[in-house]
C-alpha positions in Angstrom: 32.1 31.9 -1.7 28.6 30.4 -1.1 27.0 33.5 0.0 28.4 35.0 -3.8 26.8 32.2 -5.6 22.9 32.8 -4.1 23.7 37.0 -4.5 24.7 36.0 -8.5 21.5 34.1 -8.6 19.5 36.5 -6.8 20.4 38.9 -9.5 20.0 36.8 -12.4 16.3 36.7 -11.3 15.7 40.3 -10.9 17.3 40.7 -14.3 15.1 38.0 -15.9 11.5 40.0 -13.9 12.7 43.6 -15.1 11.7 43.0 -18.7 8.4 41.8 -17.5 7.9 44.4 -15.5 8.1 47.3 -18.2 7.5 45.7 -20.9 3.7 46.2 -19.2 4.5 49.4 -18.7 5.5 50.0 -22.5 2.1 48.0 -23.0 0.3 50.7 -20.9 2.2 53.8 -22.8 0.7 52.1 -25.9 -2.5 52.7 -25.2 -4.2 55.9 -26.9 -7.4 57.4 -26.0 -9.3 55.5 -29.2 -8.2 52.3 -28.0 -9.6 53.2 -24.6 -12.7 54.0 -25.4 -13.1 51.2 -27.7 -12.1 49.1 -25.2 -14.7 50.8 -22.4 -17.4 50.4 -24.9 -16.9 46.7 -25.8 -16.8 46.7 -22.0 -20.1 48.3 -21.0 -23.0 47.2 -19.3 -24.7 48.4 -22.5 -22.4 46.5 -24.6 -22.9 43.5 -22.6 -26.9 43.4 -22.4 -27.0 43.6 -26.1 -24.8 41.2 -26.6 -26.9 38.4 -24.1 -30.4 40.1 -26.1 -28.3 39.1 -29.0 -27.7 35.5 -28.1 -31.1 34.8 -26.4 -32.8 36.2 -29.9 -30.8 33.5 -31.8 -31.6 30.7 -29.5 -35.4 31.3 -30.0 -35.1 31.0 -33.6 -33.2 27.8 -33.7 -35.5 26.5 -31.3 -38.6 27.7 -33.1 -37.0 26.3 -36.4 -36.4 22.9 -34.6 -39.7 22.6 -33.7 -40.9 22.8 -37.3 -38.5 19.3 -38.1 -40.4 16.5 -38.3 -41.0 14.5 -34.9 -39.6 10.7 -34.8 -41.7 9.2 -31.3 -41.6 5.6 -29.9 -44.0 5.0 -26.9 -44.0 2.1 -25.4 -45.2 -0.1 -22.4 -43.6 -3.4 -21.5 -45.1 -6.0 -19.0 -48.4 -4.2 -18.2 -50.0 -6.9 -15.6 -53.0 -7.2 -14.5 -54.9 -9.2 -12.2 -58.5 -8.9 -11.3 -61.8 -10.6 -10.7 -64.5 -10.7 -13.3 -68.3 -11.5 -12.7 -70.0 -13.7 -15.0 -73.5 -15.3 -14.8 -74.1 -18.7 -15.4 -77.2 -18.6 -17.7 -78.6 -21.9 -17.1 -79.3 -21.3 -13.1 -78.7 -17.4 -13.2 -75.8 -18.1 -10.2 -72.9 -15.7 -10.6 -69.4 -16.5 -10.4 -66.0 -14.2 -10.0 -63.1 -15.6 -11.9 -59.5 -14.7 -11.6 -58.5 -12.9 -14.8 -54.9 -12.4 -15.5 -53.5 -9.9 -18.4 -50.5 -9.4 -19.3 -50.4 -6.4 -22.3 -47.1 -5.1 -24.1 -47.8 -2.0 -26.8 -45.0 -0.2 -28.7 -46.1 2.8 -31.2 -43.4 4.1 -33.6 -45.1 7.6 -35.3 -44.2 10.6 -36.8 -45.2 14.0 -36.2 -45.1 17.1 -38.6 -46.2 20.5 -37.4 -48.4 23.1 -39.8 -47.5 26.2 -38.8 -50.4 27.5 -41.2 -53.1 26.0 -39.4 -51.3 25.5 -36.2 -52.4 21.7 -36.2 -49.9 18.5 -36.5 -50.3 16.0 -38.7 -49.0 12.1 -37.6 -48.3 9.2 -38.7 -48.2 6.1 -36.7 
């Protein structure tokens, strides 16, 4: 009785894969000689390069456009030290002296920057 149950359910597969299995072959009876060729020439190598020409063309221009927006910049330096020795004279005997000179220099510059495509120059603001 065991052995009848796993044949049943060996069947019941098989009939739930035959469908499947022509409904691609009704798909592949479908197909007419238009559709094939349409299909080969969406397909091509041809097809394909054009398409990529296509795509590289229209990233140029959206960068070239983006280059014409206006340019928001903020430079910057933070904690710029410096430590040196400096030479100075003492005028009254003419004796000079070194001197430890310590700097510390922070600088932060905000500008804008438009391009002129008719003169090829950029004008900024800062």
């Amino acid at each position: 009785m065991h052995n009848i149950c796993i044949m049943n359910k060996h069947y019941l597969v098989l009939l739930t894969l035959l469908p499947c299995w022509f409904g691609g072959a009704a798909f592949a009876q479908r197909l007419t000689l238009d559709n094939a060729i349409r299909i080969a020439q969406e397909n091509s190598y041809s097809a394909q390069v054009a398409q990529f020409s296509y795509m590289a063309s229209y990233w140029n221009y959206r960068s070239f456009k983006a280059q014409l927006m206006p340019a928001v910049n903020l430079r910057g330096k933070v904690a710029n030290f410096d430590h040196s020795l400096i030479e100075t004279r003492n005028y009254e005997d003419g004796r000079l002296n070194y001197v430890n000179n310590n700097t510390m220099s922070n600088y932060l510059t905000l500008s804008v920057d438009q391009q002129i495509v008719a003169t090829g120059g950029t004008i900024s603001l800062q």
